[in-house]
C-alpha angles and dihedrals in degrees: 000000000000113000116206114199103225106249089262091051103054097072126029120199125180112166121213138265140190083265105026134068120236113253115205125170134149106190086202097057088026103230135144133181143186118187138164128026131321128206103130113172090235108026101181081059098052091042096045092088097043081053100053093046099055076042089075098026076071081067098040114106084238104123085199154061142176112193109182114197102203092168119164107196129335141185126250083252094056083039082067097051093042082059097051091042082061107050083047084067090039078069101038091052088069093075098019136042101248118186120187122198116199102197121184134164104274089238103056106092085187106062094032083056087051098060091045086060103049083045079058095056099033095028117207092352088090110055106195117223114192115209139206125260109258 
């Protein structure tokens, strides 16, 4: 069965704020970033739209996906939703060939911390990529 992504579900595309990520995903070229800070005051509210979207990207004929996580800084609350986010690819990578980069400045221990936990709960399927400092 051939699936077609309604026109408003093929991209997704959340700019970012002082307090929000930029979300940014195309299902035809398969690409997916976040990228900024994230420290919404409800995160299961921001984050709904970017699920549903990845949601029907699991129904798209695309055999593949990049998410790049390019995240600055985030609250516990937005820590729980990244986790989920992940296992939600976990899934996904059963149909499709999902890779996830992790990038963080090669000087921030934290964040670089940060990506090493969530490899260790969803194991190769995060491949960290340190930065240079601007």
């Amino acid at each position: 069965m051939l699936y077609f992504l309604p026109e408003t579900m093929r991209h997704i595309n959340i700019t970012a704020t002082e307090k929000t990520p930029a979300i940014v995903g195309d299902t035809e070229e398969g690409t997916l970033t976040i990228s900024g800070k994230s420290l919404p005051e409800n995160p299961r509210d921001f984050y709904t739209p970017f699920s549903d979207w990845l949601n029907e990207f699991y129904k798209t004929p695309s055999n593949s996906i990049k998410v790049v996580f390019d995240i600055e800084y985030f609250n516990t609350s937005t820590s729980n939703i990244l986790v989920e986010i992940l296992r939600q690819l976990q899934i996904l990578r059963e149909n499709k060939e999902v890779s996830v980069i992790w990038r963080y400045e090669e000087d921030d221990i934290d964040m670089e911390d940060v990506g090493n936990d969530f490899k260790i709960m969803v194991g190769d399927l995060i491949t960290l990529e340190p930065k240079k400092p601007a």
